[in-house]
MIGU-35358 format. One record per residue: residue number from 1; residue in three letters; x, y, z negated of N, C-alpha, C, O, CB in turn. Coordinates in pm, whole numbers, plus 32768, in hexadecimal, padded with zeros to 4 digits. Last residue first. Glycine has a CB too. Layout:
BEGIN
<NUM; 'ala'; <X; Y; Z>; <X; Y; Z>; <X; Y; Z>; <X; Y; Z>; <X; Y; Z>>
...
END
This chain:
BEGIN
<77; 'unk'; <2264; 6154; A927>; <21DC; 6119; A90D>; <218E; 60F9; A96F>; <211F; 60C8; A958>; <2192; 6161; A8C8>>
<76; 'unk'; <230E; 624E; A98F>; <2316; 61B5; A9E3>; <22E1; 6139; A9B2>; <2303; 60CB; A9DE>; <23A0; 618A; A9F9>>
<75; 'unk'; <22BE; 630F; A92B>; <22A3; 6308; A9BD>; <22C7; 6284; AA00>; <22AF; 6258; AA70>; <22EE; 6375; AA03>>
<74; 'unk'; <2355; 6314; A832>; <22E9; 62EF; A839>; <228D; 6302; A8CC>; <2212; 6302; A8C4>; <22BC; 6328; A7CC>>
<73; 'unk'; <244C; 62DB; A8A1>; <243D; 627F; A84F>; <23A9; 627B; A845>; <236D; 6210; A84B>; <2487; 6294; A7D6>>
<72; 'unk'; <2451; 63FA; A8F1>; <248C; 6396; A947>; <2425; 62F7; A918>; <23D1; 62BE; A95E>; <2551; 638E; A91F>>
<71; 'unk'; <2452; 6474; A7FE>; <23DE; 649F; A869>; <23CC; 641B; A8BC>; <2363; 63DD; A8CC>; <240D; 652D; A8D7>>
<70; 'unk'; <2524; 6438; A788>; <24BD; 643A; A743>; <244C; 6418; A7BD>; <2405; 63B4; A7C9>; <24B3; 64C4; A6F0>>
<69; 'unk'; <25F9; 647C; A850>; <25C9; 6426; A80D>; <258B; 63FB; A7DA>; <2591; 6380; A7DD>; <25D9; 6417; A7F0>>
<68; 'unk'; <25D2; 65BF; A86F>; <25BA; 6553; A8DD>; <25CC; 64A7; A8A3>; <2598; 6457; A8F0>; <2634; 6576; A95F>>
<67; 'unk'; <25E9; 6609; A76D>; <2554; 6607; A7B5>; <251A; 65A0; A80C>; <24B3; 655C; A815>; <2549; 6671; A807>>
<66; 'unk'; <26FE; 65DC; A73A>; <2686; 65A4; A6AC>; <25FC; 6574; A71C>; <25C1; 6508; A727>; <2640; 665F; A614>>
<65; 'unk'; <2751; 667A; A7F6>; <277B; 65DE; A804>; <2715; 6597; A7A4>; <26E2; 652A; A7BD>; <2826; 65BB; A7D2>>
<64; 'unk'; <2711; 676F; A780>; <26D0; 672F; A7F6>; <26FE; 66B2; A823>; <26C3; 6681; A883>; <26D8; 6780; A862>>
<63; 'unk'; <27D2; 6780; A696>; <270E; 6768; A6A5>; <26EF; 6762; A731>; <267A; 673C; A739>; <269D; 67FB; A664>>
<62; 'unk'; <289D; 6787; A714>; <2862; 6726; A6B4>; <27C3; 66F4; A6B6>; <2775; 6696; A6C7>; <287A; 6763; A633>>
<61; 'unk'; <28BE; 687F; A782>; <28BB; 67C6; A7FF>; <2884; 6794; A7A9>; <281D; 675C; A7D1>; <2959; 674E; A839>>
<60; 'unk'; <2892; 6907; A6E9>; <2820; 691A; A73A>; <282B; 68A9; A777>; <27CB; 6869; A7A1>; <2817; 6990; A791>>
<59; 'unk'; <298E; 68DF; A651>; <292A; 68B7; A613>; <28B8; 68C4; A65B>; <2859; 6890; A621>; <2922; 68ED; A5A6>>
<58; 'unk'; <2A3D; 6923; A728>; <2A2E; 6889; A6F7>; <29AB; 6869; A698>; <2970; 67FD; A691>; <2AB8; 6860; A69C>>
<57; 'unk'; <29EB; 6A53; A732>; <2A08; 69FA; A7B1>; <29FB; 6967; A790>; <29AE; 6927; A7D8>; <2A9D; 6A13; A7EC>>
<56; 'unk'; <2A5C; 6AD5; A658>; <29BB; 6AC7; A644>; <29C2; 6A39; A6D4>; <2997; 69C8; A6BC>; <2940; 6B91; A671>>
<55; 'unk'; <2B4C; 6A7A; A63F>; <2AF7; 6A18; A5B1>; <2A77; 6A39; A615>; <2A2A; 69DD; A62F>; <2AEE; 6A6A; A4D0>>
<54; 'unk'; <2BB6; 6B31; A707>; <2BC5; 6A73; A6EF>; <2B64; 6A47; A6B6>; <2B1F; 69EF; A6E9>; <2C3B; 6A32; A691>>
<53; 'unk'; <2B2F; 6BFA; A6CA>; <2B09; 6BBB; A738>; <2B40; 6B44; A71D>; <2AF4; 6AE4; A71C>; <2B2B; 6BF6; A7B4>>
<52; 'unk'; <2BFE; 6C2E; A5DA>; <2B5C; 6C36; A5E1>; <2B19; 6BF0; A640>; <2AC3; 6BA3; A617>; <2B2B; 6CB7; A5F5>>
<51; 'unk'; <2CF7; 6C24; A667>; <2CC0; 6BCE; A5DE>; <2C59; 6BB3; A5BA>; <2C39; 6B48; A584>; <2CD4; 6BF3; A579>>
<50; 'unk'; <2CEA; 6D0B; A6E1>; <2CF3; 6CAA; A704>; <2CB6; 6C1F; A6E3>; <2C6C; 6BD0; A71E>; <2D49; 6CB4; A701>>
<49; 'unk'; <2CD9; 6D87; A5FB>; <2C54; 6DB3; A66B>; <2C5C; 6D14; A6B3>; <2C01; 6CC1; A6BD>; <2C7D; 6E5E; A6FC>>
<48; 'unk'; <2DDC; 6DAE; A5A2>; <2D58; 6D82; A54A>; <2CC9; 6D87; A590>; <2C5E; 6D8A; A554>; <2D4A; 6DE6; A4CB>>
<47; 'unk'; <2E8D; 6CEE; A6A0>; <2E87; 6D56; A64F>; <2E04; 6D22; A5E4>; <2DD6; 6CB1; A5D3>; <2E72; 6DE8; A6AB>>
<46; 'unk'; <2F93; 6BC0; A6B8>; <2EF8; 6C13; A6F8>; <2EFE; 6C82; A662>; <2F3F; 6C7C; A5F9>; <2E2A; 6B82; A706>>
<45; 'unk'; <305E; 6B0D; A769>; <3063; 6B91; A713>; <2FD2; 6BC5; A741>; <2FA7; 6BE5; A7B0>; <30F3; 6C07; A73A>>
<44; 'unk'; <3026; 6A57; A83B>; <3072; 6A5B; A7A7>; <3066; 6AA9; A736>; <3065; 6A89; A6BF>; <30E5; 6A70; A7B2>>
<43; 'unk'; <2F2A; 69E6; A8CF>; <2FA0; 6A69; A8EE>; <2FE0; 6A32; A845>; <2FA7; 69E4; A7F8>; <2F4A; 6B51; A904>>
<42; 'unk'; <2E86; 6919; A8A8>; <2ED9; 68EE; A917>; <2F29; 6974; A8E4>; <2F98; 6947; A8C8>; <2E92; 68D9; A9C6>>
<41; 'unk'; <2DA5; 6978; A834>; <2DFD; 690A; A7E4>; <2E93; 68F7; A81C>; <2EF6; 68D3; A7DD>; <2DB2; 6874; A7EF>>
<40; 'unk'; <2D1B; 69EC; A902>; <2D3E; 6A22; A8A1>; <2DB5; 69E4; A832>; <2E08; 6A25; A7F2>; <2CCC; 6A35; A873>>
<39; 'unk'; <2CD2; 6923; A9A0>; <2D2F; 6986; A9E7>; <2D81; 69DE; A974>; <2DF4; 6A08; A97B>; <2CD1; 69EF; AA4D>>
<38; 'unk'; <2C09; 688B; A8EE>; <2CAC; 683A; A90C>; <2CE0; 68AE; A940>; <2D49; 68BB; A903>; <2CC0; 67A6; A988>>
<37; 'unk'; <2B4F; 6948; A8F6>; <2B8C; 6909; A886>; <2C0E; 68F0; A896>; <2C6F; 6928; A862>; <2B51; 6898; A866>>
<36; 'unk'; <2B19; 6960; AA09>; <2B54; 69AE; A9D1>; <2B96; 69A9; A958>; <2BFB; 69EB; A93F>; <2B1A; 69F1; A9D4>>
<35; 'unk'; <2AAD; 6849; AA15>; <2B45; 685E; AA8D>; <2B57; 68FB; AA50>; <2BC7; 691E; AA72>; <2B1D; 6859; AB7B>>
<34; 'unk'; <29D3; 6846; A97D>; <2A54; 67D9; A99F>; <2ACE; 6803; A9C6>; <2B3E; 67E4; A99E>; <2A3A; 677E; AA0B>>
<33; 'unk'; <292D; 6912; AA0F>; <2974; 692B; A970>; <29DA; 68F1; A93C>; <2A2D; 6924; A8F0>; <2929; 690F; A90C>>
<32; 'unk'; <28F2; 68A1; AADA>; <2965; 68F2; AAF1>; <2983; 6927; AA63>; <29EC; 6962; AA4A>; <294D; 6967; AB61>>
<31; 'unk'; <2865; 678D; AAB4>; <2905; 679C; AB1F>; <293F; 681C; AB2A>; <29A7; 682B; AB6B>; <28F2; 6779; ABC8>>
<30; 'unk'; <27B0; 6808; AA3B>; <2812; 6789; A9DC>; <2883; 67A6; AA16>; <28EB; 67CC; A9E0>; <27F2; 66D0; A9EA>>
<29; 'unk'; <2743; 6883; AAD9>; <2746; 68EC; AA44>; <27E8; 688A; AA1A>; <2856; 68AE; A9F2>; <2681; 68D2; A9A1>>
<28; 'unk'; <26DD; 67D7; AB87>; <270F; 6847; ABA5>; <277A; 6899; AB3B>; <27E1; 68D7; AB53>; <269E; 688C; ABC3>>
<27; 'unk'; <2646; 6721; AADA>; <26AE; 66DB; AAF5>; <2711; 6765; AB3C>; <278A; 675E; AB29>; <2681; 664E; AB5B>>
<26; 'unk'; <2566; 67E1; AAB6>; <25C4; 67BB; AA24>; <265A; 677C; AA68>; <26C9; 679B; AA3B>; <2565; 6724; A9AC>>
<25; 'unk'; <24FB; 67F4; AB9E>; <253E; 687F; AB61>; <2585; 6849; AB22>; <25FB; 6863; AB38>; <24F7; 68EA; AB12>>
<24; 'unk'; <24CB; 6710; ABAC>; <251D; 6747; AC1A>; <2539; 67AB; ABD9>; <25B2; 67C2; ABDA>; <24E8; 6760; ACA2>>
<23; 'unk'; <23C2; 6703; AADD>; <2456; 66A7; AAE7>; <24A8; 66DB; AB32>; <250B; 66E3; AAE9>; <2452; 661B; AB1F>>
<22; 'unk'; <2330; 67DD; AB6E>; <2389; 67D7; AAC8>; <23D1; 6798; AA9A>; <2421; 67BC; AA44>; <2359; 67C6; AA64>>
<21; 'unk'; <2287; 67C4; AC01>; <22F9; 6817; AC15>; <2371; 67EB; ABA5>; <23EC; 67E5; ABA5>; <22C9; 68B6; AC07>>
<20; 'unk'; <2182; 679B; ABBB>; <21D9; 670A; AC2C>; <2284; 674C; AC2D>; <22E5; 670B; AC54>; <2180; 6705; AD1E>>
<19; 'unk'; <20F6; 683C; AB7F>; <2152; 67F5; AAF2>; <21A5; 6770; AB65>; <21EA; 670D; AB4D>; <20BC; 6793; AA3E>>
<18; 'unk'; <211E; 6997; ABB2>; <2113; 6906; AC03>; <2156; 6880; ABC9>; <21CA; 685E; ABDD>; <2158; 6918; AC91>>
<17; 'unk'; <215F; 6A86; AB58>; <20A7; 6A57; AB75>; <20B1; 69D9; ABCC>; <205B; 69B8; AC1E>; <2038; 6ADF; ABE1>>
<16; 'unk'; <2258; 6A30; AAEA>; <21D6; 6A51; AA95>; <214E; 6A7C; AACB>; <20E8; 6A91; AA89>; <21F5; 6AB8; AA41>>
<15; 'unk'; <22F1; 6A17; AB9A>; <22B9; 6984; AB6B>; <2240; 69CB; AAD6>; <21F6; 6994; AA85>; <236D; 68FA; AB21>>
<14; 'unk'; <233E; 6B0E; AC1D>; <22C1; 6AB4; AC45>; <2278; 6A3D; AC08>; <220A; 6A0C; AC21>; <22DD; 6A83; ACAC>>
<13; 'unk'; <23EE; 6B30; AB34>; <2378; 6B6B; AB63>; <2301; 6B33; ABBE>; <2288; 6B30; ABA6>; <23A3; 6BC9; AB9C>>
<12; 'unk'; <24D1; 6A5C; ABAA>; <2480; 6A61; AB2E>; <23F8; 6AD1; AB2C>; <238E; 6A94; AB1C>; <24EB; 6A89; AAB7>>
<11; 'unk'; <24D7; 6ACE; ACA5>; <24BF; 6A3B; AC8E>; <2468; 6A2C; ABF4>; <23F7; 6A05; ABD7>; <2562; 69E5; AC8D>>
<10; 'unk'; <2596; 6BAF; AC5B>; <2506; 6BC2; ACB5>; <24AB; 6B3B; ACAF>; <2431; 6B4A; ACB6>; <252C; 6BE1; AD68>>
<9; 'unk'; <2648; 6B87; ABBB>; <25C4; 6BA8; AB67>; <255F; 6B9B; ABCD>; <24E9; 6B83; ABB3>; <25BC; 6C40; AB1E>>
<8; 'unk'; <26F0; 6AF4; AC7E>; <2687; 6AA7; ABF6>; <2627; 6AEE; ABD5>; <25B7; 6ABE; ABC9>; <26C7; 6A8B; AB64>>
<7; 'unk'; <2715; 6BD4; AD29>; <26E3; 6B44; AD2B>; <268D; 6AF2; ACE2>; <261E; 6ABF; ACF3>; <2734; 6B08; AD24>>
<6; 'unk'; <27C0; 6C70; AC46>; <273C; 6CA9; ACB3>; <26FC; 6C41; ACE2>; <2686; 6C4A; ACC1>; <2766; 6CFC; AD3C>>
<5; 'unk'; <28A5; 6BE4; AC23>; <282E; 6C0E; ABA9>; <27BB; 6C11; AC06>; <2764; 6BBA; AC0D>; <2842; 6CB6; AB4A>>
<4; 'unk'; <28DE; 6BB5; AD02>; <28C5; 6B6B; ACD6>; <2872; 6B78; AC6D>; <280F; 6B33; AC55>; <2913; 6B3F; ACD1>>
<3; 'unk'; <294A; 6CCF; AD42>; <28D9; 6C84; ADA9>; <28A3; 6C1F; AD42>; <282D; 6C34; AD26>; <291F; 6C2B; AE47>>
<2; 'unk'; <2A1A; 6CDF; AC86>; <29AF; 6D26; AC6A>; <28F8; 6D17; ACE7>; <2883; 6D3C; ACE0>; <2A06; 6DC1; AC6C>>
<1; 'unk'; <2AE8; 6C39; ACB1>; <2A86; 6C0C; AC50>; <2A0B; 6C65; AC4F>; <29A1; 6C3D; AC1F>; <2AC5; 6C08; ABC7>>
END
């Protein structure tokens, strides 16, 4: 996971001097906050750190499922 952090942010960083960037970052952000969410849900027994990264992990897919919808919806005017 730790390439993967490294990935996104590099993506997300660019999408701030390049607004063509910013859907691909978000859908980036969506597919791996997604799949850490669920990785997290997936073990049984999690600690209070653990617990932390779950909630913060689903609530970051959230809002970026909000974006890419929103955004989506208004890119296809």
């Amino acid at each position: 996971m730790g390439f993967a952090n490294i990935a996104i942010a590099t993506i997300a960083t660019v999408s701030i001097f390049s607004v063509t960037w910013i859907m691909p970052s978000a859908i980036a952000g969506w597919v791996f906050y997604g799949c850490a969410g669920v990785s997290h849900l997936a073990r049984g027994k999690r600690n209070a750190l653990e617990n932390t990264a779950l909630v913060s992990d689903l609530f970051l897919f959230a809002v970026l499922s909000v974006y890419i919808i929103v955004e989506g919806v208004s890119l296809s005017r």
